[in-house]
C-alpha positions as a Python dict, from the first residue, in 0.01 Angstrom:
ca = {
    (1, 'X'): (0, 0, 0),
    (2, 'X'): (277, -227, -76),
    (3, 'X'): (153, -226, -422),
    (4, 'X'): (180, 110, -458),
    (5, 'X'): (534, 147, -341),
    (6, 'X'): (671, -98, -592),
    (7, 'X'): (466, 98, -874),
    (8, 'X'): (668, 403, -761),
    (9, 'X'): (1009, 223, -661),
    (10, 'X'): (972, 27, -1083),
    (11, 'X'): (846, 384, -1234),
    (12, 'X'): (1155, 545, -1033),
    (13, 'X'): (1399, 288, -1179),
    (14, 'X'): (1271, 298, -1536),
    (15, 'X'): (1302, 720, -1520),
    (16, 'X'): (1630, 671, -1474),
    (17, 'X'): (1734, 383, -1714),
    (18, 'X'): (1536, 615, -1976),
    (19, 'X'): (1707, 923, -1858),
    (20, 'X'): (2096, 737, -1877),
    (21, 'X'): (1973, 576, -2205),
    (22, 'X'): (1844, 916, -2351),
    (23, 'X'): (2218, 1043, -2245),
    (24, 'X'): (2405, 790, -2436),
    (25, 'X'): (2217, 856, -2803),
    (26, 'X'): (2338, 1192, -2742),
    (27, 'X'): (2695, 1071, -2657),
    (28, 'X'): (2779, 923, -2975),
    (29, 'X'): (2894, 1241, -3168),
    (30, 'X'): (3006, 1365, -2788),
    (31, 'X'): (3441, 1478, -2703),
    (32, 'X'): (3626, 1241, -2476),
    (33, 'X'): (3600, 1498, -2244),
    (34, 'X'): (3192, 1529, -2257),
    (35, 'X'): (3216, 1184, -2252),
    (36, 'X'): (3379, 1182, -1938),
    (37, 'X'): (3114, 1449, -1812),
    (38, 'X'): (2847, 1182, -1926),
    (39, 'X'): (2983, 882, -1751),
    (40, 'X'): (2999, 1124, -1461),
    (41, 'X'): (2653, 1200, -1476),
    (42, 'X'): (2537, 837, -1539),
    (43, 'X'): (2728, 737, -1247),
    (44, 'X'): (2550, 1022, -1001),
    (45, 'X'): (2197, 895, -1126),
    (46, 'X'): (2303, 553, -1029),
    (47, 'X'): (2384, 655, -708),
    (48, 'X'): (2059, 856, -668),
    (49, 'X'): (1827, 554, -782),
    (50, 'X'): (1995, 328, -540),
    (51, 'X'): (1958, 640, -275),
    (52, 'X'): (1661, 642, -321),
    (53, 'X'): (1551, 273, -311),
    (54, 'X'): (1688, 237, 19),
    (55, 'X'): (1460, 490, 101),
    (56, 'X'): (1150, 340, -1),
    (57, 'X'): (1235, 45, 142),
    (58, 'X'): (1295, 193, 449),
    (59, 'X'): (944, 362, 423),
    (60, 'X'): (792, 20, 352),
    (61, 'X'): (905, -124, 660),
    (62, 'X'): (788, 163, 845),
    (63, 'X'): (422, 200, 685),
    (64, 'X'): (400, -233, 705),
    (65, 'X'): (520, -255, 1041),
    (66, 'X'): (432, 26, 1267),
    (67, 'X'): (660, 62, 1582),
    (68, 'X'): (402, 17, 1807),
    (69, 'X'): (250, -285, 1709),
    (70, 'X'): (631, -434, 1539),
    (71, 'X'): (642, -792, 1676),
    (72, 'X'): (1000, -922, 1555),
    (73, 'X'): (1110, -1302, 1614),
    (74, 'X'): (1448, -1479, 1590),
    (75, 'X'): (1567, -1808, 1630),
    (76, 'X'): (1867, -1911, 1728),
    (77, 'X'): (2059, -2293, 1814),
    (78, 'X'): (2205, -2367, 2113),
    (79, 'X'): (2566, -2419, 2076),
    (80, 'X'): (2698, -2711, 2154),
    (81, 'X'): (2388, -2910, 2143),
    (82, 'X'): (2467, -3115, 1785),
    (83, 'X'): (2098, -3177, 1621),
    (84, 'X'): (1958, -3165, 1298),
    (85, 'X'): (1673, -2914, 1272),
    (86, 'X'): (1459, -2965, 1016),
    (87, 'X'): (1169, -2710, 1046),
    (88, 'X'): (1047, -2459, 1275),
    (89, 'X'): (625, -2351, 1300),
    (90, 'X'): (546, -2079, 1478),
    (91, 'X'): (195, -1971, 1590),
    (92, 'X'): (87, -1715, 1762),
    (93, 'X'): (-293, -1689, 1942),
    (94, 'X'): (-322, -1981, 1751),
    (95, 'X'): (-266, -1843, 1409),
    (96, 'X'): (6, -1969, 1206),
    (97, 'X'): (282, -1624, 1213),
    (98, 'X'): (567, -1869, 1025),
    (99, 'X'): (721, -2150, 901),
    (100, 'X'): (1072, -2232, 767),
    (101, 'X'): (1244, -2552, 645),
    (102, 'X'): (1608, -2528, 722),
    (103, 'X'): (1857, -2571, 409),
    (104, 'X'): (2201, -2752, 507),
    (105, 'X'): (2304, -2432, 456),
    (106, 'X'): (2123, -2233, 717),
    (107, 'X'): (2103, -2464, 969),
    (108, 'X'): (2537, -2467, 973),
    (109, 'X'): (2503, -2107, 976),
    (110, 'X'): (2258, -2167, 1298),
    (111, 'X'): (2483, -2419, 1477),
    (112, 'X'): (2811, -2202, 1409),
    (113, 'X'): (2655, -1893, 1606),
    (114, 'X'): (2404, -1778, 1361),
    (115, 'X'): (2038, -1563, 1417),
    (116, 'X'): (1740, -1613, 1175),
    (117, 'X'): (1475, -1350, 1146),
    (118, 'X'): (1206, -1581, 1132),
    (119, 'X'): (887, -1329, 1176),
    (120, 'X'): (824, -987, 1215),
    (121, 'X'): (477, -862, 1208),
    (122, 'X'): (239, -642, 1387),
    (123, 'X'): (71, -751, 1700),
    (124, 'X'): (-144, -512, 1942),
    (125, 'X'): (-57, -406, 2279),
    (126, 'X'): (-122, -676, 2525),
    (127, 'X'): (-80, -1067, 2644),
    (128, 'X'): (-40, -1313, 2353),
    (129, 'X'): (64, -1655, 2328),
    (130, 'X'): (348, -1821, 2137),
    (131, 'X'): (361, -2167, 2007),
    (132, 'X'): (676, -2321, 1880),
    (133, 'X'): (721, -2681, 1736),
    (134, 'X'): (1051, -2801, 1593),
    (135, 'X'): (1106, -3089, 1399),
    (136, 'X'): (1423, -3240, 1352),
    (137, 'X'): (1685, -3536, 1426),
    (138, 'X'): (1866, -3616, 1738),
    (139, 'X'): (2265, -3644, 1712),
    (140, 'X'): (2207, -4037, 1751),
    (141, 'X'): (1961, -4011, 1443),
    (142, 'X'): (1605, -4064, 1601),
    (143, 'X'): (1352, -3824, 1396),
    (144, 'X'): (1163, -3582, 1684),
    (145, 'X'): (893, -3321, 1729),
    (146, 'X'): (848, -3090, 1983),
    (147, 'X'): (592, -2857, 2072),
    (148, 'X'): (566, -2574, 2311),
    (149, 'X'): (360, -2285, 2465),
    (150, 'X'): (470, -1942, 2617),
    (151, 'X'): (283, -1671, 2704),
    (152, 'X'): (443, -1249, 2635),
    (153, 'X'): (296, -896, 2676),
    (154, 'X'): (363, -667, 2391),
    (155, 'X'): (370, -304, 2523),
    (156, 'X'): (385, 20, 2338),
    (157, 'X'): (695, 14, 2171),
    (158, 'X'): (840, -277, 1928),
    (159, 'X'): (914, -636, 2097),
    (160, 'X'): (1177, -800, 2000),
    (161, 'X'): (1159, -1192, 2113),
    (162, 'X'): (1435, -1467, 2084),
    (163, 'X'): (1402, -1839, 2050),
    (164, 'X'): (1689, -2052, 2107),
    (165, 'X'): (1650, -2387, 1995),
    (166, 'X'): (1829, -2741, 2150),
    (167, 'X'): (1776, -3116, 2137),
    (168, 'X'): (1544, -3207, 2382),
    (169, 'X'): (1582, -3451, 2648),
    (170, 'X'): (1943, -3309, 2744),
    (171, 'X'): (1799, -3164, 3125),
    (172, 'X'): (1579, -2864, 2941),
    (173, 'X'): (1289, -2836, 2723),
    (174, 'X'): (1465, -2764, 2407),
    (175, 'X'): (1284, -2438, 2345),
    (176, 'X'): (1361, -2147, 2579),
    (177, 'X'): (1209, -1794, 2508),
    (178, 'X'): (1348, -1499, 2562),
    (179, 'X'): (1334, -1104, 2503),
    (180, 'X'): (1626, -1001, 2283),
}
């Protein structure tokens, strides 16, 4: 299916680049004031060919990821909590869902109040378990890996679960779940 859509979404693109490109051989023996009518034109099929990729990307989203099975996760860092993440895996019923090796980039983004999308996927209705392991560095430097297991019932409509991420050893776990 996803195939299909980007068939359509490069075949809709190409139309119009032919159809704008088919306009300007015709332009060169055009008025300045067709002209202007012809950059108006161009300009309108622009705007419909980005119209309508939104669209289809919309409907992609939809068709991949049906509400009712739509399983969306995001990670977050604890603020406050100075660590190094390195790498997030997450499972879930034992199947590997994700995994993501932090840029210095992302992970400043992350400490300064930032969300990641890290999964979304479909999951049926029902009780599932989640495992999380993050690897990273402590702020005194000592490399870590931690590991854990929670357990979440996805219902009818779309779940949307948080994970918010902090050095462990500092009076919690390091990796608290949550619904967002």
């Amino acid at each position: 299916m996803l195939t299909l859509i980007t068939t359509v979404r490069v075949r809709l693109v190409l139309a119009a680049l032919f159809a704008v490109l088919a306009s300007a051989a015709h332009a060169e023996g055009l008025s300045g004031d067709n002209m202007k009518s012809l950059d108006g034109q161009v300009q309108e099929i622009k705007s419909d060919v980005l119209d309508i990729a939104s669209e289809l990307q919309n409907l992609e989203e939809r068709l991949l990821y049906p509400s009712g099975t739509q399983l969306s996760i995001f990670v977050a860092v604890e603020e406050d909590r100075p660590f190094r993440l390195d790498a997030v895996k997450i499972e879930i019923n034992g199947e590997l869902a994700t995994h993501h090796i932090y840029s210095f980039n992302e992970l400043e983004a992350l400490q300064k109040g930032g969300v990641q999308r890290a999964y979304t996927g479909n999951v049926a209705t029902g009780a599932h378990e989640l495992q999380v392991t993050v690897i990273g560095k402590t702020d005194g430097g000592k490399d870590f890996e931690h590991s854990d297991t929670f357990s979440f019932s996805k219902g009818v409509k779309p779940k949307t679960l948080g994970i918010t991420l902090a050095e462990p050893g500092l009076g919690n776990d390091g990796i608290q779940l949550g619904d967002w």
